[in-house]
C-alpha positions in Angstrom: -64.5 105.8 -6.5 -65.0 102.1 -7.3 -65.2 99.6 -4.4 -62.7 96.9 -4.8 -66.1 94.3 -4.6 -67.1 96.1 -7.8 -63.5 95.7 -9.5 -63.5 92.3 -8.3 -66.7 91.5 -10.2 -66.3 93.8 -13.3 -62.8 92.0 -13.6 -64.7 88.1 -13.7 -67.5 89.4 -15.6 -65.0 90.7 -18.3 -62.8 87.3 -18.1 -65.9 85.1 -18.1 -66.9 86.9 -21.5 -64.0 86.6 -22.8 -63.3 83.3 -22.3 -66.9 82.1 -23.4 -66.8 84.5 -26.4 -63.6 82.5 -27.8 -64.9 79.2 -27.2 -68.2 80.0 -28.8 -66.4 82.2 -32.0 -63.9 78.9 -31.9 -67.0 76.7 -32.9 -68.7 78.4 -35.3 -65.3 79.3 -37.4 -64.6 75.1 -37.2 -67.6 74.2 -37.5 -68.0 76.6 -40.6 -64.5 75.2 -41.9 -65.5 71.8 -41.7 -68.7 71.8 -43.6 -67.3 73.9 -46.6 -67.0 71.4 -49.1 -65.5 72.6 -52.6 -66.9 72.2 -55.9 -63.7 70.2 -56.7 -64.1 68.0 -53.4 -67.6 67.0 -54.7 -66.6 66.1 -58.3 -63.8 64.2 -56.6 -66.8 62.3 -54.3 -68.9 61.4 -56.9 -66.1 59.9 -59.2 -65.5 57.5 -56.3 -69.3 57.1 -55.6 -70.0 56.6 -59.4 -67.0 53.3 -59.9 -66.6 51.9 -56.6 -65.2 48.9 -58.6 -62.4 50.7 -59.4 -60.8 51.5 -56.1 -57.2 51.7 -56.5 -57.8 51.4 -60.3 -57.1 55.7 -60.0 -53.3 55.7 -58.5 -52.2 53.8 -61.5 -54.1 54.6 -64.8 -55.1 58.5 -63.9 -52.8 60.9 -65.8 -52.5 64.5 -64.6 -51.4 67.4 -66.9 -51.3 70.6 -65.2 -50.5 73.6 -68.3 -51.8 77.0 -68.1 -54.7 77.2 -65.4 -56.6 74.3 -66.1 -55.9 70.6 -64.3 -57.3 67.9 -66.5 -57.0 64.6 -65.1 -58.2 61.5 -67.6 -58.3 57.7 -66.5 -59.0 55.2 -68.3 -60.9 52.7 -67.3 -60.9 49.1 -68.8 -63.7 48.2 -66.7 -65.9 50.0 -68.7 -63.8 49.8 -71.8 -64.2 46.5 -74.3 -61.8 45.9 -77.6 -64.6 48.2 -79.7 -65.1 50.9 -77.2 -62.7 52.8 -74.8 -63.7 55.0 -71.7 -62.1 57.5 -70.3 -62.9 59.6 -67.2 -61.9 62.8 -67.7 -61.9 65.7 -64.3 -61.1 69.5 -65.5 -60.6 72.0 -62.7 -60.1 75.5 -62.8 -60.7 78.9 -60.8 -60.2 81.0 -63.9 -61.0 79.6 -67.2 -65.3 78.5 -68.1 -65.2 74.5 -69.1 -68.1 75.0 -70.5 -67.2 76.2 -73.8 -65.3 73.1 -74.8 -67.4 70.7 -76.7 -64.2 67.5 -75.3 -65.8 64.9 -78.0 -64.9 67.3 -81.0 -61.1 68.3 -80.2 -60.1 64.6 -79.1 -58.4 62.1 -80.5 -56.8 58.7 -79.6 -54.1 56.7 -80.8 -52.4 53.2 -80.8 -49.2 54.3 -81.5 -48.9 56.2 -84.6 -52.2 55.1 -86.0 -54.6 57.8 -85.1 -58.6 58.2 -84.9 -60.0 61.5 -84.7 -64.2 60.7 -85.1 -66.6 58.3 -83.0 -66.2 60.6 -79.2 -69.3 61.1 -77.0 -68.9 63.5 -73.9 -71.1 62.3 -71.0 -70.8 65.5 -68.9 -71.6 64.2 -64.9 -71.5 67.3 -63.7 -71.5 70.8 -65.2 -70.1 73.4 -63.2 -68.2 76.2 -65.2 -64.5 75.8 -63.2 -65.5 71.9 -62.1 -66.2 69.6 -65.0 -66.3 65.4 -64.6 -67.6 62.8 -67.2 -67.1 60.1 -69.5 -65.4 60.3 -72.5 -66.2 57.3 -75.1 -64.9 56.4 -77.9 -66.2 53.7 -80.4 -64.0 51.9 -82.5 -61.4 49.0 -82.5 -58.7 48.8 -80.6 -55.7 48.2 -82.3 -54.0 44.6 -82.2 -50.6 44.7 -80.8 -50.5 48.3 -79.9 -48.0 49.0 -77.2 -49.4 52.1 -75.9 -53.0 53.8 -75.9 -52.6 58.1 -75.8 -55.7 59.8 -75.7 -55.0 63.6 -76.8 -57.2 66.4 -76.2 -56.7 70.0 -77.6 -57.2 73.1 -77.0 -58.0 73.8 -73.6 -57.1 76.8 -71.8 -54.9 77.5 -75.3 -52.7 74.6 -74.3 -52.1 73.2 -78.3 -51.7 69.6 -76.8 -52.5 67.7 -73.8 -51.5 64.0 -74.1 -52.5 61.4 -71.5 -50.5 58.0 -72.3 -51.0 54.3 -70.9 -48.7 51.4 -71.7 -50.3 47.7 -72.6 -48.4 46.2 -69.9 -50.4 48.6 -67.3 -53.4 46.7 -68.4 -52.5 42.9 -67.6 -55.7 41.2 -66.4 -57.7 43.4 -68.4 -60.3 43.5 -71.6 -57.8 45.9 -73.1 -54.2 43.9 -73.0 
């Protein structure tokens, strides 16, 4: 039979364990949480790293369109953009469907209203992951005099027919583009 000493100690010996074992497991699981950065999280990092002129700028000229399993966000970004050549930053996420295979400068167009232009698109790919695409889209041409709205369209992805990103002329007050 067990002395109660022994109990005693087996008993604080199991408790101090324990106790240590949680606090130690409890740091390596949070410490593991918070260094786990996404693929997404990065692309999202570098668009802010790459135009940190255009804080803010994001809230109210990025367009979302959420179809099928792909998240394509496109902003445009008059900063960049002149009356002869329009930028676009465009963001595709996915967990299911590989970016890669879409060649964005070939199944874009753009459009001042119902005039439409279909050729002069380079894709600057910033980053090529297959599920986490970012880069610029440009397009060279002349903007349309009194247009009321700029839609840049891009089809095809993820077999969506259509996805249409639209900014008004007002939204660009105090820009090259209004």
């Amino acid at each position: 039979m067990l002395k109660p000493k022994w109990i005693i100690i087996t008993v604080l010996v199991l408790a101090v364990g324990g106790v240590g074992g949680y606090f130690i497991t409890s740091a390596v699981i949070s410490g593991n949480s918070a260094s786990e950065t996404t693929n997404g999280d990065k692309v999202s990092e570098a668009s802010k790293q790459m135009r940190p002129e255009a804080e803010g700028v994001e809230n109210s000229l990025t367009r979302t369109q959420s179809e099928g399993a792909v998240v394509v966000k496109a902003t445009l970004l008059p900063e960049k953009s002149t009356k002869n050549k329009l930028v676009f930053e465009i963001v595709m996420n996915t967990h299911s469907v590989n970016l890669l295979k879409y060649d964005i400068s070939n199944i874009t167009d753009v459009s001042f209203g119902t005039e439409r232009a279909t050729q002069n698109f380079k894709w600057d790919a910033t980053s090529k992951d297959s599920h986490h695409i970012m880069g610029y889209l440009m397009w060279n041409g002349h903007v349309k005099e009194g247009y009321e709205n700029i839609s840049l369209n891009i089809k095809g992805i993820d077999q969506i027919p259509s996805r249409v990103f639209s900014w008004q002329k007002n939204e660009l007050k105090g820009t090259t583009l209004y």
